[in-house]
C-alpha positions in Angstrom: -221.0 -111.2 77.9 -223.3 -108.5 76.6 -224.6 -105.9 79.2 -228.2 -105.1 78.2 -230.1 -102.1 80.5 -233.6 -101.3 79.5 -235.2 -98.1 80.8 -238.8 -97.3 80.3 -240.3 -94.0 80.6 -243.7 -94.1 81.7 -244.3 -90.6 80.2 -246.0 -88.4 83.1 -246.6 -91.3 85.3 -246.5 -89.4 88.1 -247.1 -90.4 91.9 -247.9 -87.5 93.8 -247.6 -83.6 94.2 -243.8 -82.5 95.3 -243.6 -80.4 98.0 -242.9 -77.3 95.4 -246.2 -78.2 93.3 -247.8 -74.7 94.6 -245.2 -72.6 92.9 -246.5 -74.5 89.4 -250.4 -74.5 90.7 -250.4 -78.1 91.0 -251.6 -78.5 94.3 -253.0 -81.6 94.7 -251.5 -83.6 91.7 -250.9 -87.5 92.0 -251.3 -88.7 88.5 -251.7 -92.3 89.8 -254.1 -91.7 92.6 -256.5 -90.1 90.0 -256.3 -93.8 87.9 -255.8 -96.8 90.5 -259.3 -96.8 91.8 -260.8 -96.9 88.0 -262.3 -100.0 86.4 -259.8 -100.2 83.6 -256.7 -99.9 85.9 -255.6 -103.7 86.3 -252.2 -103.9 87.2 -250.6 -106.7 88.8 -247.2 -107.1 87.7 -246.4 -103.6 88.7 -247.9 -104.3 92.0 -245.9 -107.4 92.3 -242.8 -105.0 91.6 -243.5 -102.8 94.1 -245.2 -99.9 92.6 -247.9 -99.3 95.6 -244.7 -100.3 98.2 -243.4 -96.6 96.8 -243.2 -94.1 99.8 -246.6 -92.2 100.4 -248.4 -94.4 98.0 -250.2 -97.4 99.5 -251.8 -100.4 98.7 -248.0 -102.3 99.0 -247.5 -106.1 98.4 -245.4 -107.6 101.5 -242.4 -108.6 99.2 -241.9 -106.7 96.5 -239.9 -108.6 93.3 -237.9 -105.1 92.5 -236.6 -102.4 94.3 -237.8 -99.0 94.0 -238.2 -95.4 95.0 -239.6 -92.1 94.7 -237.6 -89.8 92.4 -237.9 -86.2 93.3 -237.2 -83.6 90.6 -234.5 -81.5 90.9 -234.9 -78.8 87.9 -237.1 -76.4 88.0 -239.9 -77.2 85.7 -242.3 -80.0 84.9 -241.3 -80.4 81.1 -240.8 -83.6 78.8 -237.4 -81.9 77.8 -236.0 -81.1 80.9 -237.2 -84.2 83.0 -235.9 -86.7 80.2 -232.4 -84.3 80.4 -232.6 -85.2 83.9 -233.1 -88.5 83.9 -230.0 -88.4 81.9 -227.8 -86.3 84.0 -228.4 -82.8 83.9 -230.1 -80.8 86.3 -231.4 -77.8 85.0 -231.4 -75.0 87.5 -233.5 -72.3 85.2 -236.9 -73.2 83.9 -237.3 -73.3 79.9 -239.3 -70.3 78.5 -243.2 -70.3 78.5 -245.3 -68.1 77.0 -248.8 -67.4 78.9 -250.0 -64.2 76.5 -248.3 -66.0 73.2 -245.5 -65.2 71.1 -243.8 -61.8 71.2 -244.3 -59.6 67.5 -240.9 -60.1 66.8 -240.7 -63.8 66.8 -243.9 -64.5 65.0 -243.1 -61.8 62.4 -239.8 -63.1 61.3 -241.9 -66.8 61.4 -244.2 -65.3 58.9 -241.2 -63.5 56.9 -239.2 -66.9 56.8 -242.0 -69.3 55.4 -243.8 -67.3 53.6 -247.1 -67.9 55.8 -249.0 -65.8 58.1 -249.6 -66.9 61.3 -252.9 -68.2 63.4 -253.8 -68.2 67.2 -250.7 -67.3 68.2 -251.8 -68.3 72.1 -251.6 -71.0 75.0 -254.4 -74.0 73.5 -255.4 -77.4 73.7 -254.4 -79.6 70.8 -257.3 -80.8 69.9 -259.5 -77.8 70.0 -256.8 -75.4 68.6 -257.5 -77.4 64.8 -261.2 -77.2 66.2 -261.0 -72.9 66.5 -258.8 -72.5 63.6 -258.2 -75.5 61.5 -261.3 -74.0 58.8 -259.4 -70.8 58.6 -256.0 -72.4 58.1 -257.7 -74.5 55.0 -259.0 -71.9 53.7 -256.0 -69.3 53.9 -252.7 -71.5 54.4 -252.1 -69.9 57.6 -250.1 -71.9 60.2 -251.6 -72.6 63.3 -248.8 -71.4 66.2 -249.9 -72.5 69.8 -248.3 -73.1 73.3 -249.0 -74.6 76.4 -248.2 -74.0 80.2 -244.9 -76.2 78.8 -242.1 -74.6 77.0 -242.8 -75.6 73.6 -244.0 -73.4 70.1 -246.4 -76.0 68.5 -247.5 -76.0 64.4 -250.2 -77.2 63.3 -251.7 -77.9 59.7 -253.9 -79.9 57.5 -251.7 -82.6 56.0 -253.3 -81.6 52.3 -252.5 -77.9 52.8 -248.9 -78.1 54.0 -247.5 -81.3 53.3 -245.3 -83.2 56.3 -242.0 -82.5 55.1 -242.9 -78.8 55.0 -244.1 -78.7 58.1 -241.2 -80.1 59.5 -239.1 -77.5 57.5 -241.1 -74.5 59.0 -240.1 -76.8 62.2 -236.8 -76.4 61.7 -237.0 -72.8 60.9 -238.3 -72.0 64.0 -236.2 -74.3 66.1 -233.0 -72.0 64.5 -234.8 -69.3 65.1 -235.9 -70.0 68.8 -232.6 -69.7 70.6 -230.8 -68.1 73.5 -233.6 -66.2 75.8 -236.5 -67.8 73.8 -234.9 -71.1 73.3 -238.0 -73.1 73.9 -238.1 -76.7 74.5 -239.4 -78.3 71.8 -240.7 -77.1 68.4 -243.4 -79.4 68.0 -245.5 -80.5 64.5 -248.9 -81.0 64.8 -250.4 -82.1 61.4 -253.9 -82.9 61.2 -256.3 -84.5 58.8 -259.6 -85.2 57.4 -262.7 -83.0 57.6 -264.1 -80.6 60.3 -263.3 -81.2 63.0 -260.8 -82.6 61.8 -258.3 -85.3 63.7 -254.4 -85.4 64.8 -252.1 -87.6 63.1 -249.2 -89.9 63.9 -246.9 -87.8 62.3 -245.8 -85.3 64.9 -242.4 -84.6 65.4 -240.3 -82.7 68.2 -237.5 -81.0 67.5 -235.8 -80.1 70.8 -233.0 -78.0 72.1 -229.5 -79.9 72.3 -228.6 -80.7 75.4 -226.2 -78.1 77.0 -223.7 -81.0 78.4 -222.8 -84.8 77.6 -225.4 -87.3 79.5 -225.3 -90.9 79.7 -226.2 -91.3 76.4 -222.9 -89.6 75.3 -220.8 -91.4 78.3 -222.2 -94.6 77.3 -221.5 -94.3 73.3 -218.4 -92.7 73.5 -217.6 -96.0 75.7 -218.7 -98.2 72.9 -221.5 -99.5 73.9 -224.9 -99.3 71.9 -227.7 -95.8 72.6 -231.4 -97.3 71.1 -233.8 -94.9 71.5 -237.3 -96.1 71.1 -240.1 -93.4 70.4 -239.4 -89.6 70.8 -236.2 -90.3 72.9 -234.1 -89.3 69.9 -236.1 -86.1 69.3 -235.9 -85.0 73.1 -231.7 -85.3 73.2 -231.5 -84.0 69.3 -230.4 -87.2 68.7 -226.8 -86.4 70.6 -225.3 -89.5 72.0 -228.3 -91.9 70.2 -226.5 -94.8 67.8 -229.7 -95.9 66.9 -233.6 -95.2 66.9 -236.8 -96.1 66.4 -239.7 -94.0 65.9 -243.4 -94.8 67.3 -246.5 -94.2 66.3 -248.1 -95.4 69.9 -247.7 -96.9 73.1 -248.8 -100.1 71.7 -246.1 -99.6 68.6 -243.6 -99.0 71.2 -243.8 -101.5 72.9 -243.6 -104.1 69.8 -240.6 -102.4 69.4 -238.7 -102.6 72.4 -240.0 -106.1 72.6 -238.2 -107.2 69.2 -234.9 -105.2 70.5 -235.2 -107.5 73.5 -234.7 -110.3 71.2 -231.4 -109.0 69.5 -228.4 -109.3 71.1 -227.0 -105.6 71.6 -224.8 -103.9 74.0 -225.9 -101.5 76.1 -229.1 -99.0 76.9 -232.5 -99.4 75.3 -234.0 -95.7 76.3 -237.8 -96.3 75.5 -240.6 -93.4 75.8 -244.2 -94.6 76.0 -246.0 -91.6 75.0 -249.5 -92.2 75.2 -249.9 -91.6 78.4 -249.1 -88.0 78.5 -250.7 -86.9 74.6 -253.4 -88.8 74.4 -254.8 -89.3 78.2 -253.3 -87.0 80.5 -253.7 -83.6 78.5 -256.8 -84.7 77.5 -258.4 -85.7 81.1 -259.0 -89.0 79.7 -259.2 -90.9 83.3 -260.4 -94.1 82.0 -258.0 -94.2 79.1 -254.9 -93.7 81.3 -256.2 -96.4 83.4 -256.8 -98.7 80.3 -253.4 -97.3 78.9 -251.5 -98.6 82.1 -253.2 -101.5 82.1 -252.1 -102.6 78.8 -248.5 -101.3 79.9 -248.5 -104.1 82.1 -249.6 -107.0 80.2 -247.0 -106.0 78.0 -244.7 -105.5 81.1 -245.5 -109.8 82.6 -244.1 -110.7 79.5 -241.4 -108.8 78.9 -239.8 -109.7 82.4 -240.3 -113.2 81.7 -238.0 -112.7 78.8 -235.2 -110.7 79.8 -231.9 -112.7 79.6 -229.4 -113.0 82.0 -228.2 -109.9 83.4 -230.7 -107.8 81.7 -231.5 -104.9 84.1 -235.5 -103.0 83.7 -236.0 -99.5 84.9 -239.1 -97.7 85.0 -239.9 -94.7 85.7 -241.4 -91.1 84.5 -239.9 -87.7 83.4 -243.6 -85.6 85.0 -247.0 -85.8 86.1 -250.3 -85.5 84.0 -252.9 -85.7 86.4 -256.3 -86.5 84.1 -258.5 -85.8 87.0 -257.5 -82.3 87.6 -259.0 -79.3 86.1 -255.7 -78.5 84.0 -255.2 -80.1 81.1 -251.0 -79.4 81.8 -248.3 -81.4 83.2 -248.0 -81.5 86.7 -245.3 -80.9 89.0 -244.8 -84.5 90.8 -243.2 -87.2 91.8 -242.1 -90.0 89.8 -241.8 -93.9 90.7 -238.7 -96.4 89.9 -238.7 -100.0 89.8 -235.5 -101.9 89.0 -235.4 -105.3 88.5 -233.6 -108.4 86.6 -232.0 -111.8 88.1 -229.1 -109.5 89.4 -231.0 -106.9 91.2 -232.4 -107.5 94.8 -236.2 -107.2 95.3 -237.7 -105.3 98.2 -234.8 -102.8 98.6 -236.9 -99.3 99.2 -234.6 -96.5 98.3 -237.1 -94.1 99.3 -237.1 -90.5 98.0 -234.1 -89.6 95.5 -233.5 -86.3 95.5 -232.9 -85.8 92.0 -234.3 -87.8 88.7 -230.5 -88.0 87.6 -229.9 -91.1 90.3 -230.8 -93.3 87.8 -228.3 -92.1 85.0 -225.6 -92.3 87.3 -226.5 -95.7 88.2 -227.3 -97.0 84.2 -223.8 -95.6 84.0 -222.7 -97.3 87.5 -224.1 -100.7 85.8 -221.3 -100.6 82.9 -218.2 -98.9 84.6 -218.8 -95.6 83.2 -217.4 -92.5 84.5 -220.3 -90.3 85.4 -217.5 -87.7 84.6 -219.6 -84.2 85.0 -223.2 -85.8 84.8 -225.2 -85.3 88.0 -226.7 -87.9 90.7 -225.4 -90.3 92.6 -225.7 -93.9 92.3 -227.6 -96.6 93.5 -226.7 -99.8 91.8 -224.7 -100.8 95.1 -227.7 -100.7 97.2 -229.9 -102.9 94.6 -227.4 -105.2 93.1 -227.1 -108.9 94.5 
C-alpha cells in the first residue's frame, strides 16, 4: 500500500518569542497572539487539532484530535532558508549573511559589470515601497533595483516592460553564482513589478537559493524511491536537490488547490507544501487583519482536506519562522513554531511539548517510511504519536 505524508508549512506561523529572541530584537514576538483575538481569525479545525493545547499558548480544547508541540529552532537565524533546511534535517550552526549598510562595492560593481546595468538603492527596504522610491528612476534609466532585508537575501526588482522575466531571472542567476562562500546569501530573490506609479508586485517572483550543504529528507526519501512533490517555493528553497516533482504557486489559495488535487492522486511518498502568503503578503506588511483572514481560509481549506485523507495518510503542520504583523518591524521574527500531526494512524492528544530542534519532524517523515536518517539531525517522534 502506498505511504502518503503531507507536510504543510505554515510560512512564519509562529507561536511565540524563543528565549534567544533578544539577540535578534524580537522581544516580544508571538506571531499568533497578535492574530487570534481579530475578527477575521476563525479557526476551528485547528483548534479542534490542538493548536491552542500547544505549550504556553492557551485557549486549549479538552481532547485534542492530533498530537502536537512546540518546535524550538535550533540554527541560528530566523530565515525562510535555513528554517525550511531545518525542518529537513540540517541544523545550521552559523547565521546566513545580512547586510544592514547594503552591498559591499565590490559585489555591486561586478553586478553592474556582468549585466550590463547600473545599480539602484543598493540598501535594507520594504518591498513595496522600494518600487515606490525607485521604481520611476528604474523606468526611466534601466537601472536594477538591489535591496535586502534584516534576512539574508539580495532582492531584484524591475518593471516587467523594462526587463523582461526571463532576464530578470538571468541577472538572478548571475548573482546567485556570484554570491558564494562568505557572501553566500540565502536567497537571490526576483521582484518584478508592473503597471503604473506606484506601481504593483507580481506573481512572478522567483527564489533562487543556496544548495543545501548536506542530503535532507528529501534526498533520503528519493534516493529510497519514494516520490519528493514540492508544492510552492519548496523547490526554490532546496535548489530543487532531492525534489522529483514540483509545483509552482502563485498564492496561498493556488496552493492549496494544488495540494488538494495531489491528494487525489495516488503517489508514494512526501507532499512538502509552502503556503506563502502569510509571510509576503501579511506579515512583512503588518497586515493584522489579512493574516487573520489568511489563516482563516487556511482552515476551511484544512476541514476538508482531513476529511479526505485516505488511509494511512499522515498531515503535518507546522512553520519554518515568525512574522509578527503587530510589531513595529516589518521582519521575521525569532519564534516558536507549532506542530500538529494527525491521520487515522496517529494518536490525538499526545503533547510532545517543546522539541528542541525543527529537524524532529524530518527524522520522524523519515521514521514514517523506514528511512535511515543516516547524517540528518533530530530525533524522532513517530513512536510517541503512532497508534
Amino acid at each position: 500500500m502506498a505511504k502518503r505524508f503531507f507536510l504543510i508549512v505554515l510560512d512564519s506561523f509562529g507561536v511565540g518569542e524563543l528565549p534567544d529572541a533578544s539577540l535578534w530584537h524580537d522581544e516580544g514576538s508571538n506571531t499568533l497572539g497578535a492574530i487570534r483575538n481579530h475578527p477575521a481569525f476563525h479557526c476551528p479545525n485547528l483548534q479542534k487539532l490542538g493548536l491552542f493545547n500547544i505549550d504556553g499558548v492557551g485557549g486549549g480544547v479538552p481532547m485534542p484530535e492530533a498530537s502536537y508541540a512546540k518546535m524550538r529552532e535550533k540554527s541560528m537565524g530566523k530565515d525562510t532558508t535555513i528554517g525550511h533546511w531545518e525542518i529537513a534535517g540540517i541544523v545550521s550552526p552559523d547565521p546566513l549573511p545580512t547586510y544592514p549598510d547594503g552591498f559591499p562595492p565590490e559585489i555591486i560593481g561586478e553586478f553592474e559589470r556582468r549585466t550590463g546595468r547600473k545599480v539602484l538603492c543598493n540598501k535594507p527596504y520594504s518591498g513595496t515601497e522600494v518600487i515606490k522610491d525607485y521604481g520611476k528612476e528604474h523606468v526611466e534609466t534601466g537601472a536594477l533595483i538591489v535591496y535586502t532585508s534584516a534576512d539574508s537575501v539580495f532582492q531584484i526588482a524591475a518593471h516587467e516592460d523594462v526587463v523582461p522575466v526571463e532576464e530578470l531571472y538571468r541577472y538572478c542567476e548571475i548573482a546567485r553564482e556570484m554570491l558564494v562562500g562568505k557572501h553566500g546569501v540565502g536567497r537571490v530573490i526576483a521582484r518584478p513589478f508592473s503597471g503604473s506609479y506606484p506601481y504593483a508586485r507580481t506573481a512572478n517572483r522567483h527564489d533562487f537559493s543556496l544548495t543545501p550543504p548536506a542530503d535532507t529528507m528529501l534526498d533520503l526519501l528519493k534516493k529510497a524511491g519514494y516520490d519528493t512533490i514540492s508544492v510552492g517555493k519548496i523547490f526554490d528553497i532546496f535548489a530543487g536537490k532531492g525534489i522529483s516533482q514540483s509545483h509552482r504557486t502563485t498564492s496561498n489559495t493556488h496552493g492549496m488547490q494544488v495540494t488538494k488535487q495531489l491528494q487525489k492522486t495516488a503517489f508514494n511518498g512526501l507532499c512538502f507544501v509552502n503556503l506563502v502568503d502569510f509571510d509576503m503578503k501579511y506579515g512583512h506588511r503588518n497586515d493584522v487583519a489579512g493574516y487573520a483572514a489568511a489563516a482563516t481560509e487556511f482552515d476551511e481549506f484544512l476541514g476538508g482536506f482531513i476529511a479526505d485523507m485516505g488511509r494511512g495518510d499522515v498531515l503535518l503542520i507546522t512553520a519554518d519562522h515568525g512574522c509578527d504583523p503587530a510589531t513595529p518591524s516589518t521582519d521575521h521574527s525569532r519564534e516558536y513554531t507549532p506542530m500538529l500531526i494527525c491521520g487515522d494512524g496517529v494518536k490525538g492528544g499526545v503533547n510532545l511539548h517543546i522539541r528542541p530542534t525543527f529537524a524532529d519532524i524530518s527524522a520522524t517523515v523519515l521514521d514514517f517510511f523506514g528511512v535511515d536518517k543516516e547524517q540528518t539531525s533530530g530525533e524522532s517522534f513517530w513512536a510517541e504519536v503512532r497508534k
